[in-house]
Structures are given as structure tokens and as C-alpha cells.
Backbone as CSV, one residue per row, in Angstrom:
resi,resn,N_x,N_y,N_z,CA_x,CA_y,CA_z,C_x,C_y,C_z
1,UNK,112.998,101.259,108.487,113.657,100.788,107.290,113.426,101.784,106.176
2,UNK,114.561,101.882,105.531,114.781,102.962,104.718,114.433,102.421,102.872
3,UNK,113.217,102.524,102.249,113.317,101.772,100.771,114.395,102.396,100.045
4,UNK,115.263,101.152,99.257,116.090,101.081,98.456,116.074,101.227,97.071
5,UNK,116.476,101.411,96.299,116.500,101.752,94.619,117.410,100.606,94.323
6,UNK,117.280,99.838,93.217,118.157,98.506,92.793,119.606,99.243,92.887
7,UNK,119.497,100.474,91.587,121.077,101.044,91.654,121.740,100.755,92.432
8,UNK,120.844,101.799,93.618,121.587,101.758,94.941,122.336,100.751,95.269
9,UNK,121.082,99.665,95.738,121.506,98.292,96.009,122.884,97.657,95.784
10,UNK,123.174,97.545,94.155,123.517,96.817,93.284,125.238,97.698,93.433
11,UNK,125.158,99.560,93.506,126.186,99.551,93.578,127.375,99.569,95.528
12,UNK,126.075,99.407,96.065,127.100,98.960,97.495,127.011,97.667,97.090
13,UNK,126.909,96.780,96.832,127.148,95.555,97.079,128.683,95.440,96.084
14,UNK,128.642,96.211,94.762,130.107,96.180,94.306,130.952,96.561,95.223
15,UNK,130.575,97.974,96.050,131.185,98.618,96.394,131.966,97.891,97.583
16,UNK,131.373,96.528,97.977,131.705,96.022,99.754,131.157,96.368,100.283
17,UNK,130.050,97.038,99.976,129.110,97.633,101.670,128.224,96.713,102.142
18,UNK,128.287,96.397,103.489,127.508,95.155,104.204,126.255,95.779,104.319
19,UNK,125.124,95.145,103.970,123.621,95.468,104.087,122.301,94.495,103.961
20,UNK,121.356,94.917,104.689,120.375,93.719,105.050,119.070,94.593,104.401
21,UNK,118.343,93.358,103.442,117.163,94.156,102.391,116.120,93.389,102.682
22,UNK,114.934,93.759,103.178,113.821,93.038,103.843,113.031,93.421,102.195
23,UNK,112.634,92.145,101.973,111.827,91.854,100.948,110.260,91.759,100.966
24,UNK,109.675,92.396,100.541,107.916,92.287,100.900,107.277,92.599,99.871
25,UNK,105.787,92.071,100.123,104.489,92.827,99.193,103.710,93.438,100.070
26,UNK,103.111,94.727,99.627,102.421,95.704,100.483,100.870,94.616,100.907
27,UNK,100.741,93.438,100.722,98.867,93.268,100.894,99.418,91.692,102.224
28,UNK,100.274,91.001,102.316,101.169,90.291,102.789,101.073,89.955,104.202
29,UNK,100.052,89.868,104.706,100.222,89.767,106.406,101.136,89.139,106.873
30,UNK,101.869,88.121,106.498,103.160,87.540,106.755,104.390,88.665,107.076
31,UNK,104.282,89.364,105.733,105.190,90.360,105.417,105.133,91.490,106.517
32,UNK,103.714,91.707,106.831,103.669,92.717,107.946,103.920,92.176,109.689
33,UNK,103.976,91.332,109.685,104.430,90.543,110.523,106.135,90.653,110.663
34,UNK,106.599,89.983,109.979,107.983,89.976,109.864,108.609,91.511,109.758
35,UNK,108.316,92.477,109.371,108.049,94.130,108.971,108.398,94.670,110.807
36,UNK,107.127,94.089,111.533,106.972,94.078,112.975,108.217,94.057,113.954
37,UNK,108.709,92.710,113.863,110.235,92.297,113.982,111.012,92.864,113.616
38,UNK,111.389,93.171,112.396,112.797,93.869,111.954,112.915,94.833,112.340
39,UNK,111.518,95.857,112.477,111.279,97.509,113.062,112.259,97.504,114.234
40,UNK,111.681,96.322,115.539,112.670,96.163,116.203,113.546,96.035,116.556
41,UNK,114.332,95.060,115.460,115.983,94.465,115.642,116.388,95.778,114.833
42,UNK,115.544,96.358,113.912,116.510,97.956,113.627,117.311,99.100,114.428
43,UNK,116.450,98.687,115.879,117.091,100.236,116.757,118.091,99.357,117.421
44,UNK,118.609,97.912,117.305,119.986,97.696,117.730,121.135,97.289,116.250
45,UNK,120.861,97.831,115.404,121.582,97.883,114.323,122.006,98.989,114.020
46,UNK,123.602,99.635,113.909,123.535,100.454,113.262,122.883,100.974,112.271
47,UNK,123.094,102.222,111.921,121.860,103.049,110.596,122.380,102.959,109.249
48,UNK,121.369,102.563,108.018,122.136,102.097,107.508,121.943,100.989,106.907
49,UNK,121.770,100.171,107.442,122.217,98.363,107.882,121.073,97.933,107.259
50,UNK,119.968,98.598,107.482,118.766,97.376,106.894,117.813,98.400,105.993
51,UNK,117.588,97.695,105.124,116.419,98.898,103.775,115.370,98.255,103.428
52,UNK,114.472,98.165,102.728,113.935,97.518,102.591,112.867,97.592,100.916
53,UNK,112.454,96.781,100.214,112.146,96.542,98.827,110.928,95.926,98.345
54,UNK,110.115,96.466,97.643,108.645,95.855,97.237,109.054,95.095,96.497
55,UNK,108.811,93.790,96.533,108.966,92.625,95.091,108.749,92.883,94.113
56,UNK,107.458,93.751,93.745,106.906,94.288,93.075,107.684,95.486,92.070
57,UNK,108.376,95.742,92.238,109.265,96.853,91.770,111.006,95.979,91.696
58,UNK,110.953,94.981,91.638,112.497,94.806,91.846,112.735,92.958,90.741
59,UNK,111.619,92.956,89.836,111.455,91.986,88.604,112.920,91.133,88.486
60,UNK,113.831,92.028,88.257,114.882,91.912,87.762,115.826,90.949,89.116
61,UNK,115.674,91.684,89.932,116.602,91.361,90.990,115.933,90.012,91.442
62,UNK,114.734,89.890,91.440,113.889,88.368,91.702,114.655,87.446,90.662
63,UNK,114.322,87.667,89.476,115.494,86.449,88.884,116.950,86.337,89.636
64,UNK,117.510,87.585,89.657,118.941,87.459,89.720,119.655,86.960,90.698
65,UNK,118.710,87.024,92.191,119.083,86.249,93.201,118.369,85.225,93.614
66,UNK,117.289,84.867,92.544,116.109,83.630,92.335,115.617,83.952,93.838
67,UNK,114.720,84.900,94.300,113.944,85.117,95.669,113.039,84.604,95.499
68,UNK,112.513,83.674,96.058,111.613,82.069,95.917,109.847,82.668,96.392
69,UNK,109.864,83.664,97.333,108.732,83.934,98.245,109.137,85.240,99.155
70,UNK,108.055,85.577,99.492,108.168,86.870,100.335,106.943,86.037,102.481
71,UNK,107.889,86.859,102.853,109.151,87.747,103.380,110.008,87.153,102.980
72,UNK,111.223,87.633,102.661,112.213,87.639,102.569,113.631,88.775,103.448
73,UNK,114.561,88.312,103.551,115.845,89.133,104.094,116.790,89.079,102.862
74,UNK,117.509,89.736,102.345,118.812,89.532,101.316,119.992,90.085,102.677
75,UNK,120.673,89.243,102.526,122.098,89.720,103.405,123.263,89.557,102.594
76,UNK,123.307,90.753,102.197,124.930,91.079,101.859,125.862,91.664,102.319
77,UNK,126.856,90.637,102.743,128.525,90.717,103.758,129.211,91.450,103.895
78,UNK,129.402,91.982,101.973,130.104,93.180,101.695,131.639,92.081,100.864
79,UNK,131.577,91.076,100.885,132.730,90.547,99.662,131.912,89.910,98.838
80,UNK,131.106,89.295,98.695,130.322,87.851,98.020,129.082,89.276,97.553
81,UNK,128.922,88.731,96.198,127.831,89.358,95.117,126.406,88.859,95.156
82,UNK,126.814,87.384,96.040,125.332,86.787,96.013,124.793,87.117,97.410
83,UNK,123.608,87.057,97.931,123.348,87.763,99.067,122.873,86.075,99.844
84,UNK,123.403,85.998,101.048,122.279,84.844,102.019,120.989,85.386,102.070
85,UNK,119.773,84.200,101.854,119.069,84.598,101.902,118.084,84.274,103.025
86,UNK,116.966,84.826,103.669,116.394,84.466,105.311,114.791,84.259,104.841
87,UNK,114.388,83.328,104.760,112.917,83.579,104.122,111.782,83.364,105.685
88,UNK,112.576,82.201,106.420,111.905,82.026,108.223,112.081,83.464,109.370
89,UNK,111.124,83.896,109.318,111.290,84.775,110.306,110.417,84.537,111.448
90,UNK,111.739,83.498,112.470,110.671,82.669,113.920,111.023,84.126,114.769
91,UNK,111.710,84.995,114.735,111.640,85.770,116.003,112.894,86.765,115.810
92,UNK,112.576,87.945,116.412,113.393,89.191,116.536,114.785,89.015,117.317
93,UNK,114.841,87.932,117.607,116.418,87.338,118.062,116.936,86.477,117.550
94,UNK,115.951,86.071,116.101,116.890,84.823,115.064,117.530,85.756,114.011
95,UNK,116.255,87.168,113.561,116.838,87.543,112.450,117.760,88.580,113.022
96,UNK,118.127,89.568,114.479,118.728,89.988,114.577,120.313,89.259,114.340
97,UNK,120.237,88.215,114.988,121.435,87.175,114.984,121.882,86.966,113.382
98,UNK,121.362,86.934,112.659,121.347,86.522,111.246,121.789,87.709,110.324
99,UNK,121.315,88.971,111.065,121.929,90.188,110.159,122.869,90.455,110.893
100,UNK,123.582,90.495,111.766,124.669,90.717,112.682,125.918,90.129,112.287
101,UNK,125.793,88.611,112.160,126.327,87.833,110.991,127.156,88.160,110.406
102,UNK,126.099,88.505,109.504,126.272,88.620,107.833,126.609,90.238,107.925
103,UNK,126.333,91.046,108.538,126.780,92.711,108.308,127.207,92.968,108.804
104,UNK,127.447,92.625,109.814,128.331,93.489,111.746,129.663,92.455,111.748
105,UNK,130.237,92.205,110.596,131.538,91.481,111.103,132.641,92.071,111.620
């Protein structure tokens, strides 16, 4: 997973670009857990597809899409401004299914 810059973020999502943003805090064993998983469902995702964001650095965007808790997933479709959001991560074949979804239409 590739870390993201809000800009960035903020201007594919105007732009229509479908993309999946794994949300974390660096101290988080949950987070490194779920981190674990996605590593995986990454090498059947195109490149690209999934980035990923310290909570810690992204203040703004926590209000703006009200991100409740970490881990987190943001999935954006590429039409809709608001992103689905994935906070359960039971397994590397729920969240693959879940970004596939939402990005691989």
C-alpha cells in the first residue's frame, strides 16, 4: 500500500477515480492486523486501487467523512463523494469482496 496525501485523495475522488484508503494508527495492533490482510488482497487488485493513511495526519478528512475508529477502509466508487466505509475486518476474502465492489466495477 502506497500512503496518500489528502490532495491527492480528494482530487481523484472529484476526478471519478475508484480507490480503496486503509485507515490506521502506527501503535494499533488491530490496525496491524488488518494491514496483514489487505497486504494480501493487494496482489489481486490492480495497482493503484488501495493507499493507505495515518489518522493522525488526515484531522480534517476524520470530520469530513465522520471516521468513527481505526482500522478503517474508505471506498470510493468513483461517482459518489462520500466514501463506504469498512471498519470489520473478519478476513482477506470479506475485504477483498468489499473493495472489488466498490472499485472493480
Amino acid at each position: 500500500m502506497k500512503p496518500i496525501h489528502t490532495k491527492l485523495l480528494m482530487r481523484g475522488v472529484w476526478e471519478g477515480i475508484p480507490q480503496a484508503v486503509f485507515i490506521y494508527t502506527p501503535l494499533c495492533g488491530t490496525c496491524a492486523a488488518a494491514r496483514r490482510m489487505l497486504e494480501i488482497a493487494e496482489h489481486l487488485l490492480p495497482e493503484n486501487t488501495l493507499f493507505e493513511m495515518n489518522i493522525h495526519d488526515i484531522p480534517d478528512l476524520v470530520q469530513q467523512f465522520k471516521i468513527s475508529s481505526v482500522p478503517a477502509v474508505m471506498l470510493f466508487d468513483g461517482e459518489q463523494d462520500v466514501p463506504k466505509m469498512i471498519y470489520r475486518m473478519s478476513s482477506v476474502e470479506h475485504l477483498l469482496n468489499e473493495i472489488r465492489k466498490a472499485v472493480l466495477k
